[in-house]
N, C-alpha and C positions, 0 to 999 in steps of 0.2 A: 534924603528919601522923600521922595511923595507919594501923593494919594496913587491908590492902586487898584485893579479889578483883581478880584480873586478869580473869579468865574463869569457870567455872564448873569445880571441880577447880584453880583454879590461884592462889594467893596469893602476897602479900606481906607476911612475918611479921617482916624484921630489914634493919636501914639507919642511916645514920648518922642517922636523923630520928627513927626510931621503937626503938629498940634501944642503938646505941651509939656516937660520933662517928666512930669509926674502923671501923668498919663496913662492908664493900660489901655490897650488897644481898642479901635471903634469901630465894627463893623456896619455896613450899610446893605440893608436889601431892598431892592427896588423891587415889591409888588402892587407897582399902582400906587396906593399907597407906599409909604416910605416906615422901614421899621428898623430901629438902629438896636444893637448889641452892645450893650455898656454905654458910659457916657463920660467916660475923662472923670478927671477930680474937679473941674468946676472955672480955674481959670484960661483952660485950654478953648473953652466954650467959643468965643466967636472965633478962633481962630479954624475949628472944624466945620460951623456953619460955613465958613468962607470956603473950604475946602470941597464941600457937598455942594455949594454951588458952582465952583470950579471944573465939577464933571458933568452938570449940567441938568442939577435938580434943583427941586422948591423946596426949599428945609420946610415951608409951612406948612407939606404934606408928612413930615412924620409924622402918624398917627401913634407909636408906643414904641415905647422905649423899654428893654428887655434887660434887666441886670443880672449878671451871671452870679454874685456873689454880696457881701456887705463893704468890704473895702474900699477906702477913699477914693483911689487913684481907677476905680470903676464908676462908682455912684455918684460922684461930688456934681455933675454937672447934670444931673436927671432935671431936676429941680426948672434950672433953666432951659430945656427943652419940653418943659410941661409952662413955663410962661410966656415962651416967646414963641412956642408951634402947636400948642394946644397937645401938646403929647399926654396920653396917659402911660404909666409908671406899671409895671408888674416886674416882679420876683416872685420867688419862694418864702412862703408866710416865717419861716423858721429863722430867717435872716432878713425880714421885712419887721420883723418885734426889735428888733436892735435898731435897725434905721429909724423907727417911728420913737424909742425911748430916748435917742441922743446919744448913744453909747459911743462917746470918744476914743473909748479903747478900743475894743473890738470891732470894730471900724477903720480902725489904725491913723486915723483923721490926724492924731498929733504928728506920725510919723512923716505926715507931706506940708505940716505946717498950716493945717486948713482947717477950720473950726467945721464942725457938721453942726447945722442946724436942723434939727429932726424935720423930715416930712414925711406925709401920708404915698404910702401906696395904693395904688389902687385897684390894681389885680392881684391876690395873693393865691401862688399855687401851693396844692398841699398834695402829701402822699410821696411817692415814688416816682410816675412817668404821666406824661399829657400830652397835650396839639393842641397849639395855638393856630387857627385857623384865618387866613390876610385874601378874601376873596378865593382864587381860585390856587391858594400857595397855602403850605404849612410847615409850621418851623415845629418840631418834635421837640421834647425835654425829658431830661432825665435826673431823679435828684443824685448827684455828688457827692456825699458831707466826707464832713474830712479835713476840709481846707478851711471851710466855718461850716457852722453845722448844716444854713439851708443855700450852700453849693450848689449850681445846675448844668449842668453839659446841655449844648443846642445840636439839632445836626438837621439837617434838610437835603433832598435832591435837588439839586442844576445840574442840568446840560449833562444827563447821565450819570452823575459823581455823585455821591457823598460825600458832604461840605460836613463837617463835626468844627463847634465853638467850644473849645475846652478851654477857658481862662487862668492861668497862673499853675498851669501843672507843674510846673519845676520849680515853686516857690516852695521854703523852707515849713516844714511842719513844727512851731512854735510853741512850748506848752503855755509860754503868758501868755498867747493867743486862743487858746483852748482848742489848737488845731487835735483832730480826732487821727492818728496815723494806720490803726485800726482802719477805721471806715475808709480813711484814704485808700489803702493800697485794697480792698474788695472792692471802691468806684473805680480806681485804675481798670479793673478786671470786666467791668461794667462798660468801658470806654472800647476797649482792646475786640471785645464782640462784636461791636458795630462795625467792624472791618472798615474804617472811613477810606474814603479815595485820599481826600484835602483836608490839614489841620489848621484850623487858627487859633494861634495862639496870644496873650495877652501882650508877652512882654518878647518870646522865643521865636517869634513871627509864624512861617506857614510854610507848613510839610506836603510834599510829595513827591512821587504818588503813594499809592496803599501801604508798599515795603518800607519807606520813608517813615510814613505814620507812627506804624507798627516800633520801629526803632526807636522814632524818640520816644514814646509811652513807655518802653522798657526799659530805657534807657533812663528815664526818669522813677521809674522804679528802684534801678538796682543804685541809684546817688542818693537814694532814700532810706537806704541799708537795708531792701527787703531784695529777697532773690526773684526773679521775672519768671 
């Protein structure tokens, strides 16, 4: 597999396919600035710079880097794209107090073999829904819990469509994880309203169109043991 356009302004530059096994997926938006979605677990790192400039960008334009969640195999490589492109760091404050105390667990860092070494965020969102605003572009959020508690679904328009970032929806709800199944299957409900055209997803790749969508969300609901 290689790097890939979702849409127009929108890629896929890092994954366990094309970057690094332990990997959940990387997305890239070109607004002038460059604003990435997740960031690998950390040893993937220059192999998706190589990749972002293989389609024919300046990694030293990502301005921020956007984490959907707390989990290794998203977070591990943020770090280095705030050293080597000047990136700043935003998530969701509720899974931004885990990253910043070190929390090995709930981070799942053992489970990739990678040590977290705590660092600062530097945009922490709070509440429910916002807009990050990239010039004349804006990526919408919305918080998620469930999967950890400060979860976030992305969705923006290109080129007509509704592009929705929901990472790891078909991952296992874990109680040593302190996964919330509760909240999960009400953010499911939360996802499902947005009627997205395009999915991407972290590790299940990218749905379409709308009918597409729609299916696998429920579809992921109902291997969740709740009815759709």
């Amino acid at each position: 597999m290689r790097t890939r356009q979702i849409v127009e302004n929108v890629y896929q530059v890092g994954g366990a396919a094309i970057s690094d096994v332990r990997d959940g997926a990387v997305y890239l938006l070109d607004f002038d600035e460059l604003v990435l979605i997740d960031s690998g677990a950390g040893p993937g790192f220059e192999k998706t710079i190589r990749n972002i400039e293989t389609i024919g960008f300046d990694p030293s334009k990502i301005s921020t880097v956007i984490l959907t969640h707390c989990h290794m195999d998203h977070i591990g490589g943020a770090t280095l794209f705030r050293q080597h492109c000047g990136s700043r760091i935003v998530m969701h404050a509720l899974d931004a107090e885990i990253i910043e105390r070190g929390d090995q667990h709930m981070t799942a860092a053992w489970c990739f073999g990678i040590y977290l070494q705590p660092f600062r965020i530097d945009v922490k969102l709070r509440g429910n829904q916002g807009r990050l605003v990239f010039g004349e572009h804006a990526v919408n959020w919305i918080h998620i819990p469930g999967h950890t508690p400060g979860s976030i679904a992305l969705y923006l328009g290109e080129g007509g469509k509704r592009i929705l970032f929901a990472q790891d929806m078909s991952a296992p709800l874990l109680e040593d994880f302190k996964c919330d199944p509760i909240a999960w299957r009400e953010s499911m409900d939360k996802l499902l309203a947005l009627e997205a055209d395009i999915l991407c997803d972290s590790h299940a790749g990218v749905f379409r169109p709308k009918h597409r969508v729609k299916a696998y969300i429920e579809r992921s609901i109902i291997e969740h043991g709740f009815s759709s």
